[in-house]
C-alpha positions as CSV (number, residue, x, y, z in Angstrom):
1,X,-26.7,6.3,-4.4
2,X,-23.7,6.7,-6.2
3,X,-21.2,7.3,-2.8
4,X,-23.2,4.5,-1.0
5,X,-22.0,2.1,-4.0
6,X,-18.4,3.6,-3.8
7,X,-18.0,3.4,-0.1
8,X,-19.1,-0.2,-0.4
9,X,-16.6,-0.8,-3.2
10,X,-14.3,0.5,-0.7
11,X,-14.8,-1.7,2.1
12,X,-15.1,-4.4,0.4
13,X,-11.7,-3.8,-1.5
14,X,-10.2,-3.5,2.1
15,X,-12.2,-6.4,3.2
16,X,-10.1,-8.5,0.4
17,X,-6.8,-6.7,0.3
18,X,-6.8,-7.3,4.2
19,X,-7.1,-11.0,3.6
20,X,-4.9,-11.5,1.0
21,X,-2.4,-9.9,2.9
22,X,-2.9,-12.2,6.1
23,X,-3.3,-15.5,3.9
24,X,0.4,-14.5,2.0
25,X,2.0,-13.9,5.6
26,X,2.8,-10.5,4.5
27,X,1.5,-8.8,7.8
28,X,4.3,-10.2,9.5
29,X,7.7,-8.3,9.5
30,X,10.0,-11.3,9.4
31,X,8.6,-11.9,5.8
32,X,9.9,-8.6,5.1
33,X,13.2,-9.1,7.1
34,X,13.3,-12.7,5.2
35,X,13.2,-10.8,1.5
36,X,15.7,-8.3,2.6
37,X,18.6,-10.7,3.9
38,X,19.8,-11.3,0.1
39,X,23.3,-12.5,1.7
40,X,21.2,-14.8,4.4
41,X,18.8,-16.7,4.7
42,X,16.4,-15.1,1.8
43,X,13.1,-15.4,1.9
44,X,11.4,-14.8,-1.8
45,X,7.9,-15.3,-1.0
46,X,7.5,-10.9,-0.8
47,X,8.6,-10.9,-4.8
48,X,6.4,-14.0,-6.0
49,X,3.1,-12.1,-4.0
50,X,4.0,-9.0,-5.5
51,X,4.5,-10.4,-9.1
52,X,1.1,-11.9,-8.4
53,X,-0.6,-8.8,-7.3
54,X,1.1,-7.0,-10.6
55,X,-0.3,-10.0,-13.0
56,X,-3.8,-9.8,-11.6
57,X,-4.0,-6.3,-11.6
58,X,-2.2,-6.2,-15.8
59,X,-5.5,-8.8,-16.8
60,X,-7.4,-6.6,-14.7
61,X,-6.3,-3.6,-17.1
62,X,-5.9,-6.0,-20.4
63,X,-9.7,-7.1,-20.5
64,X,-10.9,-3.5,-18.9
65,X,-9.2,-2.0,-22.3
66,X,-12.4,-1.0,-24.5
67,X,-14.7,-0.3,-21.8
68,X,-16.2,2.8,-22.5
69,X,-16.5,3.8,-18.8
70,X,-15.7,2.6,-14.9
71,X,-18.2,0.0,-13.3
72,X,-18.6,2.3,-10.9
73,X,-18.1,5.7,-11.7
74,X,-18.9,7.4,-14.9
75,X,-15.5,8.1,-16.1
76,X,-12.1,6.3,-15.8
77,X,-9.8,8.6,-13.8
78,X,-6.6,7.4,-14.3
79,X,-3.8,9.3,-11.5
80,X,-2.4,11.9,-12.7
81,X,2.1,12.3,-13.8
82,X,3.1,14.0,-11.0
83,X,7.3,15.3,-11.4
84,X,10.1,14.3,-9.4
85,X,10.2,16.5,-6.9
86,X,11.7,16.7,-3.1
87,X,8.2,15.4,-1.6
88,X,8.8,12.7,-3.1
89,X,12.1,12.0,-3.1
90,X,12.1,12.6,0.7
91,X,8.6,10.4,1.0
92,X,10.0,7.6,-0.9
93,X,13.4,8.1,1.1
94,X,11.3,7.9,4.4
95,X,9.1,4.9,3.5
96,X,11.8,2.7,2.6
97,X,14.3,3.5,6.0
98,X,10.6,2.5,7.6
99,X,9.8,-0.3,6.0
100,X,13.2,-1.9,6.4
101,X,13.5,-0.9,9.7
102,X,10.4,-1.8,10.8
103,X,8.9,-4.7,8.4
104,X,5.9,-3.3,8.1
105,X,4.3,-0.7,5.5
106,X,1.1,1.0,6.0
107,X,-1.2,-1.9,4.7
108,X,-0.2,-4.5,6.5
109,X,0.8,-2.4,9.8
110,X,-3.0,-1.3,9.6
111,X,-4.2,-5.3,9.5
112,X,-1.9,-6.5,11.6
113,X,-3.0,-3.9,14.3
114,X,-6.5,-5.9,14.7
115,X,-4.0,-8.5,16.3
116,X,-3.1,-6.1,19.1
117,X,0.4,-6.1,18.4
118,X,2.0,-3.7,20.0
119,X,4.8,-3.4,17.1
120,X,1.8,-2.6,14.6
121,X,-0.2,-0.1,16.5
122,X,3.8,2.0,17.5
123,X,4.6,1.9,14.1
124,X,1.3,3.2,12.3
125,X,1.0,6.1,15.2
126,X,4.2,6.6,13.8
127,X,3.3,6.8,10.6
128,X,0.5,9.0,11.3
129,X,2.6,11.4,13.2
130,X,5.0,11.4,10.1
131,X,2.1,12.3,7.8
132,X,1.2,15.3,9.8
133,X,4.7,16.5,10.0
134,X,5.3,15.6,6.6
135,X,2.5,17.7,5.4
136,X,3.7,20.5,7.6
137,X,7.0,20.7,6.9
138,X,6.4,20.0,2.9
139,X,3.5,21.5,1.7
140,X,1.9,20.3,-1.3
141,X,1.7,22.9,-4.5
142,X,-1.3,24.3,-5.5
143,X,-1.9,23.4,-8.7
């Protein structure tokens, strides 16, 4: 019963990150173009969404404090400190040339797909061929 609550919590997560991202315009690449043209015509609406996302998510954390354990989980599991390492120097090196190339990251490439946009669906086959390779070419440590 446990997973079938999880996967729920999942969707529905999804379900609301996928709006909030269509409601803020951020599925659309010129909003990302807009926020990188610092010397043009800048566009600051990327920044004030993201400082929203990081205040709702530091209350989330700020009134989840002294609970003894997750809503829906028995246990907190908090990600784990990973090092600096060439994964993910190269990763983060690859997702930024990406993302300002393309003006899309994963999340919104993903939502903006159900539009049929041809730019969308290219770029996350793209992405998902650059996992694969990724993974192939860098494999992760065992631990």
């Amino acid at each position: 019963m446990v997973a079938v609550k999880n996967l729920i919590l999942c969707v529905l997560s999804g379900w609301i990150f996928a709006l909030g991202l269509g409601i803020s315009g951020m599925t659309l690449p010129s909003k990302v173009y807009g926020f990188l043209d610092i010397t043009g015509n800048w566009d600051p609406s990327l920044m004030l969404v993201m400082i929203g996302a990081i205040g709702v998510h530091a209350l989330a954390l700020f009134l989840l404090r002294h609970r003894s354990r997750a809503f829906f989980d028995t246990e907190f599991r908090p990600p784990l400190p990973t090092a600096i390492d060439a994964r993910l120097l190269i990763g983060a090196a690859v997702f930024g040339v990406g993302w300002g190339l393309s003006g899309y990251c994963p999340g919104p490439a993903i939502v903006s797909m159900a539009s049929g946009g041809s730019s969308a669906i290219v770029f996350t086959f793209g992405m998902l061929v650059g996992i694969v390779a990724f993974r192939r070419l860098l494999p992760a440590k065992a631990d």
